[in-house]
KOLBAKOL-281139 format. One record per residue (C-alpha): residue in three letters; x negated, y, z negated. Coordinates in pm, 1 decimal. Layout:
# residues N
NODE   seba       east      north         up
NODE    ala          X          Y          Z
...
//
This chain:
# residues 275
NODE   seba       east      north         up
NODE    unk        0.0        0.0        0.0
NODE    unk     -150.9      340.6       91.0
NODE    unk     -242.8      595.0     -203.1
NODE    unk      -76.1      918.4     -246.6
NODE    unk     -403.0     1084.8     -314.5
NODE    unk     -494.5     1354.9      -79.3
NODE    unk     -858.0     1314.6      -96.0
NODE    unk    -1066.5     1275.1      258.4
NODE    unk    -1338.1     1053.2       88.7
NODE    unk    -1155.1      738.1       47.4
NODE    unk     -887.4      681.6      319.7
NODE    unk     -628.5      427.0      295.8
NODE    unk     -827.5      193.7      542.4
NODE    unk    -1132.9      214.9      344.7
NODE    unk    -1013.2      101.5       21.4
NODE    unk     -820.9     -251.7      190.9
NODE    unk    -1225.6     -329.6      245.4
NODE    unk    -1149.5     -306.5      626.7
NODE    unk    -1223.3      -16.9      869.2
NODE    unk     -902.3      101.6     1050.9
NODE    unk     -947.3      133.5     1420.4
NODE    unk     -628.5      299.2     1562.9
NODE    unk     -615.4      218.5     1986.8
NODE    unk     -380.5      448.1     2156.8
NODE    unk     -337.7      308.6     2566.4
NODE    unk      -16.4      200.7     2720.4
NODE    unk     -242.7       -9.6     2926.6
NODE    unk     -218.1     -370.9     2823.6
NODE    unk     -513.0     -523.0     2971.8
NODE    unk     -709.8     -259.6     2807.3
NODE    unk     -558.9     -275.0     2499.4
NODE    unk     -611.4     -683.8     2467.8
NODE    unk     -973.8     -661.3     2575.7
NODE    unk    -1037.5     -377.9     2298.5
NODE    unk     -857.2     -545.7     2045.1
NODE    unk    -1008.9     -846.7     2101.4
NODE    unk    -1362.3     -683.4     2047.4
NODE    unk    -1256.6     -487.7     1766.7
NODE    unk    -1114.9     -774.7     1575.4
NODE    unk    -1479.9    -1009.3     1640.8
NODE    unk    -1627.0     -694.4     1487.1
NODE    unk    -1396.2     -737.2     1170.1
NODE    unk    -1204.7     -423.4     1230.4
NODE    unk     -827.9     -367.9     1121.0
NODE    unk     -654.0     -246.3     1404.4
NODE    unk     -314.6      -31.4     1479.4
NODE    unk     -228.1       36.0     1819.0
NODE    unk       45.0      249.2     1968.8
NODE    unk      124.5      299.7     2338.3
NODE    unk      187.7      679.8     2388.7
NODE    unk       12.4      969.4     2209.1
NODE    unk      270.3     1039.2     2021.5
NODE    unk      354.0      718.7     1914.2
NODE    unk      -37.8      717.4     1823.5
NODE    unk      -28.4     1055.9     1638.6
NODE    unk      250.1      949.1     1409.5
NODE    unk       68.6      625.8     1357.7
NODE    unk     -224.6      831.7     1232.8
NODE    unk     -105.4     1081.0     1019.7
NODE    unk       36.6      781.0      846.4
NODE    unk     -246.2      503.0      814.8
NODE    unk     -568.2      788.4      839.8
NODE    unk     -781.9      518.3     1045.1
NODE    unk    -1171.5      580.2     1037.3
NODE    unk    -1155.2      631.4     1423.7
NODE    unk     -915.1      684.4     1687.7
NODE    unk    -1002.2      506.1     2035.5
NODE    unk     -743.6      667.2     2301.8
NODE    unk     -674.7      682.4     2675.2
NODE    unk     -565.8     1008.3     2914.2
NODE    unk     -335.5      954.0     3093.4
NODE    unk      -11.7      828.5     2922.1
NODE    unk      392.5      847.6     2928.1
NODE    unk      551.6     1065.5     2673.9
NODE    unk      268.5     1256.4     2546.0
NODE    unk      -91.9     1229.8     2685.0
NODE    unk     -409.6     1183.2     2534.3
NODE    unk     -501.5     1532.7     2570.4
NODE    unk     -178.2     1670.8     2416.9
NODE    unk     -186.7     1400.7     2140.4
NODE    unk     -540.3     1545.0     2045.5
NODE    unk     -505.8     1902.9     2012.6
NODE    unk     -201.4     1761.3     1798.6
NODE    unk     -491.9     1582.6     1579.9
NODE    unk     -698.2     1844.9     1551.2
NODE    unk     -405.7     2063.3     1412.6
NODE    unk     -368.0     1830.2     1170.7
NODE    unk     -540.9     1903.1      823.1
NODE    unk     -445.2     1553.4      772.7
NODE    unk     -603.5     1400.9     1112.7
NODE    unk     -812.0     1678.5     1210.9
NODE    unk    -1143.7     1507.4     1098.1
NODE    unk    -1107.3     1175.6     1261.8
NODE    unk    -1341.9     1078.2     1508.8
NODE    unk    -1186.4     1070.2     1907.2
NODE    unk    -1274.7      838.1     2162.9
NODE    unk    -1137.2      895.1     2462.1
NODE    unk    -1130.3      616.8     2728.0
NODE    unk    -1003.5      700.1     3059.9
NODE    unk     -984.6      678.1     3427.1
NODE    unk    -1023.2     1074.7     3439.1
NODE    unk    -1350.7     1074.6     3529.8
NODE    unk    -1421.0     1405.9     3648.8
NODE    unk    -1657.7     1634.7     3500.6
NODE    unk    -1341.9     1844.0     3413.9
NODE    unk    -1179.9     1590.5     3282.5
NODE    unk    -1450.1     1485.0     3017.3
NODE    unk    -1511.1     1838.4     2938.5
NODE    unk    -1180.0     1902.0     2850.3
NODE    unk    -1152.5     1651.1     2618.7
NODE    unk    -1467.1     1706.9     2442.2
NODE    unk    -1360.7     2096.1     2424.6
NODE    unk    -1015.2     1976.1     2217.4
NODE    unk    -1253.0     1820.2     1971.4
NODE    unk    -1315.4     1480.5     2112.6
NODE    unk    -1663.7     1325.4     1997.4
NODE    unk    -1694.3     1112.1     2268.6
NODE    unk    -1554.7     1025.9     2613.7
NODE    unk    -1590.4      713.1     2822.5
NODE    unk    -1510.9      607.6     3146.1
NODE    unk    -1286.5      322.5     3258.3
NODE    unk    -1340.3       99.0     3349.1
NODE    unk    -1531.7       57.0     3051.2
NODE    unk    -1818.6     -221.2     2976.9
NODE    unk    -1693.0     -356.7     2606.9
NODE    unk    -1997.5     -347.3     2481.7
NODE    unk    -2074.2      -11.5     2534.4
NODE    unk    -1787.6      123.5     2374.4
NODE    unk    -1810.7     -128.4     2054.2
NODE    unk    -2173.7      -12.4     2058.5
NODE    unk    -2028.9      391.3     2040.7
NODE    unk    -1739.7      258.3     1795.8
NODE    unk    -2040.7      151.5     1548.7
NODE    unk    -2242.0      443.5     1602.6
NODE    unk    -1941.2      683.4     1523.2
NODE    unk    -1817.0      495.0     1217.8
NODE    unk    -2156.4      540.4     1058.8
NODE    unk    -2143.4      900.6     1133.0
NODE    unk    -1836.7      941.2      990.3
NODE    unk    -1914.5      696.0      674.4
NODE    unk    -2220.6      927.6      637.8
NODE    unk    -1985.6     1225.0      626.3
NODE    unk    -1711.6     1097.9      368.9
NODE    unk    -2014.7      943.6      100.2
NODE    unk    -2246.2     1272.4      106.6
NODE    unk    -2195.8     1468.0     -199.3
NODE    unk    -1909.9     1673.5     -190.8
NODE    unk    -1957.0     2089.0     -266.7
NODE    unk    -1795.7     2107.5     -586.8
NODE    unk    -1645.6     2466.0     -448.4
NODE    unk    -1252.5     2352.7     -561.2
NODE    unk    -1159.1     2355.4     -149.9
NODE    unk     -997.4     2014.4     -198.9
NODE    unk     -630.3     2176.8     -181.2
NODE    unk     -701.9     2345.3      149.6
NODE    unk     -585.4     2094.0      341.1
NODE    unk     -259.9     2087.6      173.3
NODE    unk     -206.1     2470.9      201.6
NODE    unk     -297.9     2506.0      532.5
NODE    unk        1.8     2285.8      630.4
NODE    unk      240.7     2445.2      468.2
NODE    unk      276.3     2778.9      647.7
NODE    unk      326.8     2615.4      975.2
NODE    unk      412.6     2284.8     1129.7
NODE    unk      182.6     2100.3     1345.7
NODE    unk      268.9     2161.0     1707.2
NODE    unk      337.1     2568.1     1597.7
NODE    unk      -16.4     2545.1     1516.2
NODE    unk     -133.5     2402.7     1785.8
NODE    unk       67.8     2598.8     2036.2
NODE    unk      -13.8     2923.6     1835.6
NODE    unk     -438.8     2846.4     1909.5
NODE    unk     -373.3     2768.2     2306.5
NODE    unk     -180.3     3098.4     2303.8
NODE    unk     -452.7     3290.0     2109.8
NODE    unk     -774.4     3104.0     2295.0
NODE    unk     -657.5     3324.3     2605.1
NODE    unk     -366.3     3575.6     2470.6
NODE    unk     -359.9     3764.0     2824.5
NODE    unk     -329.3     3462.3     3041.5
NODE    unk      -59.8     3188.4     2881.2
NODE    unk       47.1     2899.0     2983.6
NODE    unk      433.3     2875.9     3076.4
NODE    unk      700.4     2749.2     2838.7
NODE    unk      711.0     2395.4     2992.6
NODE    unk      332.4     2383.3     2975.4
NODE    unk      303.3     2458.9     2625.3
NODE    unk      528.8     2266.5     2517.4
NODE    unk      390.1     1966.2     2711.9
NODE    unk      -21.1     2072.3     2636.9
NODE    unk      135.2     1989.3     2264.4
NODE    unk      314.4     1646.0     2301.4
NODE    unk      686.6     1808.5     2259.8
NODE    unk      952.8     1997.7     2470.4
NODE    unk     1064.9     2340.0     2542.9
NODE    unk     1378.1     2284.9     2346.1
NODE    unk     1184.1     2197.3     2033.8
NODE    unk      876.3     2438.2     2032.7
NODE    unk     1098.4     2757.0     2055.0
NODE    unk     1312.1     2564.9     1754.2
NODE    unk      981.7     2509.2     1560.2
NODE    unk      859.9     2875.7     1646.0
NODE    unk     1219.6     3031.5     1534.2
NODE    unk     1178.0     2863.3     1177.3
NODE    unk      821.5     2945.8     1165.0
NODE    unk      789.3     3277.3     1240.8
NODE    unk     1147.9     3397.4     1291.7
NODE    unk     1099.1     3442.3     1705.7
NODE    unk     1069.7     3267.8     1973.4
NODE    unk      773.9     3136.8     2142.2
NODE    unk      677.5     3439.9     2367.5
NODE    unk      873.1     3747.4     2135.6
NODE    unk      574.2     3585.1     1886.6
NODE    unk      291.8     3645.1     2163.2
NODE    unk      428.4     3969.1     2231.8
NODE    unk      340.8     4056.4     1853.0
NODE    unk       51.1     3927.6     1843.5
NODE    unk     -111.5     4052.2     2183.7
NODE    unk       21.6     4415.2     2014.4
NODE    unk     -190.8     4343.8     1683.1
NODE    unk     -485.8     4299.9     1893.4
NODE    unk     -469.2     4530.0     2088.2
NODE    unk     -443.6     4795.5     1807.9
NODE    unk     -756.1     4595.1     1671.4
NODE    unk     -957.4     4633.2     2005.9
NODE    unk     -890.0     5030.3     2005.3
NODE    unk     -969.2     5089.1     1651.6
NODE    unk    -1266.9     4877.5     1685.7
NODE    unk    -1398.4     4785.2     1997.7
NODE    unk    -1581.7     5051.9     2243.5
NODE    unk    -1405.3     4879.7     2551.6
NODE    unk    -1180.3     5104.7     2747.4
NODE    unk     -772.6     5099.9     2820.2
NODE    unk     -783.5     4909.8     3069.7
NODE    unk    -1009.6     4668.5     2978.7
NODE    unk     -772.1     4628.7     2668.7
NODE    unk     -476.3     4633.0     2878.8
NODE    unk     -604.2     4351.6     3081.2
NODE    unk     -725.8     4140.9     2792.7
NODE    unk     -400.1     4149.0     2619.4
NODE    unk     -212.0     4076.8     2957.4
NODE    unk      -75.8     4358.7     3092.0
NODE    unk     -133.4     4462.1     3448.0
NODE    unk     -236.8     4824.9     3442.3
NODE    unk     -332.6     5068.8     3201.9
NODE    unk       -9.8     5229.8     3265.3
NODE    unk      243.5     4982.8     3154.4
NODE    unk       -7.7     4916.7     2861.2
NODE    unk       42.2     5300.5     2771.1
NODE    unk      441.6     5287.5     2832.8
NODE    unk      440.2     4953.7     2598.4
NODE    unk      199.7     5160.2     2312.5
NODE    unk      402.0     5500.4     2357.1
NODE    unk      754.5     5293.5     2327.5
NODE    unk      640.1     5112.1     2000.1
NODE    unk      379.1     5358.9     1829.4
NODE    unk      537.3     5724.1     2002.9
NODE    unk      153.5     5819.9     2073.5
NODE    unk      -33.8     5692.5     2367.6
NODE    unk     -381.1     5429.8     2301.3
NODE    unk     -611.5     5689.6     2380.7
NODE    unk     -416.7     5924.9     2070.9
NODE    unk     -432.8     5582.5     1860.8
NODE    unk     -787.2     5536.8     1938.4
NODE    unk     -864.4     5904.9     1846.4
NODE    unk     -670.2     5885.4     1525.4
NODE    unk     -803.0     5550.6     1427.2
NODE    unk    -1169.9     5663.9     1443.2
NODE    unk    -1093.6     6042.1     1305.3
NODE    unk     -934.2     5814.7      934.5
NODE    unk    -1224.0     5587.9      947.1
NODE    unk    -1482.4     5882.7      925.7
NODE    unk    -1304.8     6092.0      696.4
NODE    unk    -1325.9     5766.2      439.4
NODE    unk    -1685.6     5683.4      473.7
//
């Protein structure tokens, strides 16, 4: 039976005295021929055939390592990763991917979502048991080094409790490039749910919808990047995703009733009459 201890060092897996191996695939050749070297290895193994069948499976059973595939119905490998990541609960368990996306982008954008490794199919078994090995020991190194007596074990648990997973998730893909975001449909499918759902999620999170939300935030910053930053309107404007420095003004003179170049000016004239 699994602990109700929220401590990283000792994960359910570890204290049955066998290493969890979850194997996410809705291929079942693959699947047998990995389970079948996991288990002569003396692994426990979970499997699930859609990422986020997988991703429930893991914020459940916390395995030592998560081996996973791309491409995938439901919700992919990629979208069932940034979900992991999100995750104070899953965030720190090591990713394999193993897939038939094999281009350079491909790999890269996996290892960018926080993947530690990524192998191609078809695989050789004994390269990826021989990867499998070398990643649990990393990780066992990890969870028996002394831990920094610094009272941060709670920050997992209040971290998740301003916003649920796929808000968070959607929330960082909308920040990593706040002028340029991905539709509705894509969001909601680059985190393993649907459109429906997200803007539900984001309405009990933060009150708005998905894109009122971005509209906020891409105002915060840009109030930031004029107080702050020595980069002009339209450099702003563009950053935040507007398409000229005049719509950028009309948005700034409808919300503020001064212009950015007025904000800018006042911004700087309070911060030198306080230092």
């Amino acid at each position: 039976m699994m602990s109700s201890s929220n401590t990283t060092a000792a994960p359910p897996s570890s204290r049955t005295g066998q290493t969890c191996v979850l194997v996410i695939d809705d291929s079942p050749e693959d699947m047998a021929l990995l389970t079948e070297y996991l288990r002569g290895a003396r692994l426990r193994i979970a499997v699930a055939f859609d990422g986020r069948e997988g991703y429930q499976k893991a914020t459940v059973m916390l395995p030592e390592l998560i081996l996973m595939d791309v491409r995938m119905p439901r919700t992919d490998g990629f979208a069932a990763c940034r979900l992991l990541k999100a995750d104070p609960r899953t965030r720190d368990i090591p990713v394999i991917f193993l897939s038939g996306c094999n281009e350079l982008d491909d790999r890269l954008q996996g290892l960018r979502l926080g993947a530690v490794d990524y192998i191609s199919k078809p695989f050789a078994p004994e390269e990826v048991m021989a990867r499998v090995h070398i990643h649990l020991d990393l990780r066992r190194r990890v969870l028996t080094a002394p831990a920094a007596e610094d009272g941060n074990a709670g920050t997992p648990e209040s971290e998740s409790s301003e916003y649920s997973t796929p808000v968070r998730a959607a929330m960082a893909i909308l920040l990593h490039d706040i002028g340029r975001p991905p539709s509705l449909p894509e969001l909601a499918h680059q985190v393993g749910t649907n459109e429906r759902r997200l803007t539900e999620l984001f309405r009990e999170a933060t009150g708005m919808p998905v894109f009122a939300w971005l509209r906020e935030e891409r105002f915060l910053v840009a109030c930031r990047l004029l107080a702050e930053s020595a980069l002009d309107i339209q450099q702003i404007a563009d950053h935040v995703g507007y398409g000229s420095a005049g719509n950028f003004t009309t948005m700034f003179r409808d919300r503020l009733g001064v212009t950015p170049r007025d904000y800018r000016q006042a911004q700087r004239e309070r911060r030198n009459g306080t230092e």
